[in-house]
N, CA, C and O of each residue as an XYZ file, in Angstrom:
236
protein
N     -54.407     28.065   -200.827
C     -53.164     27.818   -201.549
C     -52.162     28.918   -201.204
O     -52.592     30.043   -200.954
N     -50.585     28.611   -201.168
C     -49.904     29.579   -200.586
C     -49.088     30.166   -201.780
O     -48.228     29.479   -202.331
N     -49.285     31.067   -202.060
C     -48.822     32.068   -203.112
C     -47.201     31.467   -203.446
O     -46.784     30.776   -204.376
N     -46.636     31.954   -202.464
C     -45.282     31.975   -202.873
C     -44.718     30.387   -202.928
O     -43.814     30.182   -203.737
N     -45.095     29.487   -202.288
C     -45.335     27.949   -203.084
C     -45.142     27.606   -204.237
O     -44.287     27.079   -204.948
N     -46.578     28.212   -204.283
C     -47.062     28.172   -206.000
C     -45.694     28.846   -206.760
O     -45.130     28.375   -207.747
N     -45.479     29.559   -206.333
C     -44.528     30.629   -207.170
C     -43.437     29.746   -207.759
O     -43.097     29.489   -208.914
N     -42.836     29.226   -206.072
C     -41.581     28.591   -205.855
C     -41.485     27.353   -206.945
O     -40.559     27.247   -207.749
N     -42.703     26.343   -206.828
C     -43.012     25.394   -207.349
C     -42.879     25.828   -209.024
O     -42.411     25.126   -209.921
N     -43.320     26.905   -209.110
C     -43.306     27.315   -210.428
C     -41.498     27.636   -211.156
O     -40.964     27.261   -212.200
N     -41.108     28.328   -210.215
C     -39.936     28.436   -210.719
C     -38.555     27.111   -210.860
O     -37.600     26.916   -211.612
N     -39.122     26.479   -209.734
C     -37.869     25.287   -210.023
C     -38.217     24.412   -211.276
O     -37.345     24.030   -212.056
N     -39.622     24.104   -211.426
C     -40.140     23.372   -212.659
C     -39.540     23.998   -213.896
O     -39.186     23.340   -214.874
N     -39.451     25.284   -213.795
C     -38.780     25.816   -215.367
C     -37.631     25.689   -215.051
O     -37.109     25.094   -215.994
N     -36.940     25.868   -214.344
C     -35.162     25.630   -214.153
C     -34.862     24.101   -214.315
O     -33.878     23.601   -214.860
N     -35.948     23.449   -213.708
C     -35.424     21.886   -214.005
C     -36.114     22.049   -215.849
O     -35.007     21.969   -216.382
N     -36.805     22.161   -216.700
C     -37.305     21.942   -217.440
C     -35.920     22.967   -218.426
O     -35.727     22.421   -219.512
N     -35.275     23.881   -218.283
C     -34.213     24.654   -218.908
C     -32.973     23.719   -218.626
O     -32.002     23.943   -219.349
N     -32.840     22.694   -217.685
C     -31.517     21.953   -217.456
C     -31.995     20.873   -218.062
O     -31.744     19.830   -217.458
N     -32.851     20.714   -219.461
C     -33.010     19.393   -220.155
C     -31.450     18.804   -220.539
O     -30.435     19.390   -220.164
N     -31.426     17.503   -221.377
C     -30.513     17.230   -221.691
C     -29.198     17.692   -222.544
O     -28.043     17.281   -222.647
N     -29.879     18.633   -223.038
C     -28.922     18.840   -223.697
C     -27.247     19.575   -223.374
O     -26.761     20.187   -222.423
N     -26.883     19.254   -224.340
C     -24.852     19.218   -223.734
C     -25.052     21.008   -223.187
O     -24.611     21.167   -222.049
N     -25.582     22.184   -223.774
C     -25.138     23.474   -223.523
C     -26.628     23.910   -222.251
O     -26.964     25.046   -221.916
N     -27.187     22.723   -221.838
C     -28.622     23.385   -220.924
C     -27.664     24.028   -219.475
O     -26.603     23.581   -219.040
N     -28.231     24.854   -219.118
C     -27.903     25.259   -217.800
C     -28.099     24.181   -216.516
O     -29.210     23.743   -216.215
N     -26.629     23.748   -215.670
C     -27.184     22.892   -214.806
C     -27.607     23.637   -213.295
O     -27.182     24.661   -212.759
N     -28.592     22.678   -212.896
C     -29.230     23.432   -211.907
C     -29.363     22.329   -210.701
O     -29.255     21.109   -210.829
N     -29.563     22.889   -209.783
C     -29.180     21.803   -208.201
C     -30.233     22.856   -207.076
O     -30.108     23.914   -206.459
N     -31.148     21.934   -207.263
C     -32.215     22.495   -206.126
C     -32.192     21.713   -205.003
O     -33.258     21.628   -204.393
N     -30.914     20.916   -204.429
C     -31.210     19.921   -203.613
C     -30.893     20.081   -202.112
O     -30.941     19.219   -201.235
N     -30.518     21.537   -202.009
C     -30.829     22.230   -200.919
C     -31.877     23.308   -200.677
O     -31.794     24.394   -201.250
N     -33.003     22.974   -199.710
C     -34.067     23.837   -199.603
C     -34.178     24.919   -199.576
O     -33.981     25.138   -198.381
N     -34.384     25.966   -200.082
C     -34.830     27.493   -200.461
C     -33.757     27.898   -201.116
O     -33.660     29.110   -201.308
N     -32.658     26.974   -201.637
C     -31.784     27.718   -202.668
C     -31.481     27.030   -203.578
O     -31.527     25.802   -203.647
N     -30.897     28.349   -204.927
C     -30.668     27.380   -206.160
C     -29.672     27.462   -206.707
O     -29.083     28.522   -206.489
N     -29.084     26.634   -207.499
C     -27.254     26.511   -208.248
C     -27.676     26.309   -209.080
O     -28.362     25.326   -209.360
N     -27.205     27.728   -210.114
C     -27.335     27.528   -211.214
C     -26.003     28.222   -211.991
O     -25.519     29.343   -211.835
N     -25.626     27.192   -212.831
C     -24.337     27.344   -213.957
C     -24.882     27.036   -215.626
O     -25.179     26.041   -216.287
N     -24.800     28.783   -215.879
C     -25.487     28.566   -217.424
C     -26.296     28.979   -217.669
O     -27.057     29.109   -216.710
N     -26.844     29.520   -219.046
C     -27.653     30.378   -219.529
C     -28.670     30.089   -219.104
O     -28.766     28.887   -218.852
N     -30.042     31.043   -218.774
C     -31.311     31.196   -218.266
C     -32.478     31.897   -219.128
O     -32.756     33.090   -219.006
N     -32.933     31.279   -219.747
C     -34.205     31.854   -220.712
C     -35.235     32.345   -219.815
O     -36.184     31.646   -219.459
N     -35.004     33.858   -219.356
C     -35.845     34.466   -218.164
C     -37.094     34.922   -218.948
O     -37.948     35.251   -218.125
N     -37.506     35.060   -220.121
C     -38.676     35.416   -220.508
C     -39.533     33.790   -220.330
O     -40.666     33.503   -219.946
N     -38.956     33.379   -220.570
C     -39.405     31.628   -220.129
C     -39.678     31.479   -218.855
O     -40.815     31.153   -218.514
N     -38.667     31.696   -217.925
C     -39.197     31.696   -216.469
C     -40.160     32.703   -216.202
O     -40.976     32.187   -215.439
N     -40.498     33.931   -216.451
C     -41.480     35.034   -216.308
C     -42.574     34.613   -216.750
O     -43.548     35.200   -216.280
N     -42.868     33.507   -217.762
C     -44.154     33.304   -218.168
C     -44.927     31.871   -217.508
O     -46.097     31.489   -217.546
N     -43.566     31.242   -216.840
C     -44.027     30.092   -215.858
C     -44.499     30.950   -214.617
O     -45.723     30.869   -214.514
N     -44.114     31.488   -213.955
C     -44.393     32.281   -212.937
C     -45.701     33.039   -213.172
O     -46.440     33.242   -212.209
N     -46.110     33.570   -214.682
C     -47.150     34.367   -214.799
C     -48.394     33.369   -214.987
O     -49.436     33.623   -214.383
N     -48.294     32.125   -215.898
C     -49.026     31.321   -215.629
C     -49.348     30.629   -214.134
O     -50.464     30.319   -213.717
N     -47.969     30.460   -213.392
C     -49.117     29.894   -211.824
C     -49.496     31.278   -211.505
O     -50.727     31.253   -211.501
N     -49.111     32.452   -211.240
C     -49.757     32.975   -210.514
C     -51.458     33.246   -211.038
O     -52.199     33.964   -210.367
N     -51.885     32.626   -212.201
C     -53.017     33.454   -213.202
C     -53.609     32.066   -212.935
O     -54.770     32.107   -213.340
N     -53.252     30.518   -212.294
C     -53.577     29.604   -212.240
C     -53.295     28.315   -213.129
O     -53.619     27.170   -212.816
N     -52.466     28.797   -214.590
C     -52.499     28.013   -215.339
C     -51.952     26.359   -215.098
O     -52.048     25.769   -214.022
N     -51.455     25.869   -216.163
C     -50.533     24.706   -215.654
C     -48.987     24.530   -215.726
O     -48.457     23.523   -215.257
């Protein structure tokens, strides 16, 4: 398994999962490869614990 994958995989899942519906979510545009657009607040203790879970294996 390739680490930084995992990582990667990990981090867009919380950025898409932080751009839920709602009217004030941060929008986010991963639809160019290895980069990301993001406009709007970022719950980084949220992303730090997606990242800490793949890297520890979780889900």
């Amino acid at each position: 398994m390739d680490l930084q994958k995992t990582i990667r995989d990990a981090i867009v899942a919380e950025l898409n999962r932080q751009a839920g519906p709602e009217p004030d979510a941060p929008k986010v545009d991963t639809s160019e490869t290895g980069y990301a657009v993001i406009a709007g607040r970022i719950d980084i203790d949220a992303l730090i614990m997606a990242i800490e879970g793949a890297v520890a294996g979780g889900p």
